[in-house]
N, C-alpha and C positions, 0 to 999 in steps of 0.2 A: 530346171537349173540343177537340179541335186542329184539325178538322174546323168546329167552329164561329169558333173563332179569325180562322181562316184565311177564312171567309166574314163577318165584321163585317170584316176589314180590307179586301179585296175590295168592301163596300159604301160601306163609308165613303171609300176612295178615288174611288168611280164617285162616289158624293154632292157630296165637296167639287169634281170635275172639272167636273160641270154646272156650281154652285153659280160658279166662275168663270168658265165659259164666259159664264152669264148675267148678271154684273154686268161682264163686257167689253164686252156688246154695248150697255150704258147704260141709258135708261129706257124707249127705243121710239121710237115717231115720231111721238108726240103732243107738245104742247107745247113750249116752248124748250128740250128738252131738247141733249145734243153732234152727237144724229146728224140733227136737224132740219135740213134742208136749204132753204133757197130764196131768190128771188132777192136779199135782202138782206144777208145772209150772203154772197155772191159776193166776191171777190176781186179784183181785175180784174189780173191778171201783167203788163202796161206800166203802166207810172204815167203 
């Protein structure tokens, strides 16, 4: 009994870790998504 305990909470830690790792990284590199890059989206640092 304590043996499985102890392995659901070990899963479910490793679980919700991904589970964060991959709504950090957003939605990908399609679309307008945050980490879409290009040259429109630029910056320019001197005004």
């Amino acid at each position: 009994m304590n043996k499985k305990i102890v392995l659901l909470t070990v899963t479910l830690l490793l679980v919700f870790g991904i589970v964060q790792v991959a709504a950090a990284a957003g939605m990908g590199w399609g679309g307008n998504g945050p980490r879409m890059l290009n040259s429109d989206d630029w910056v320019s640092p001197v005004p």
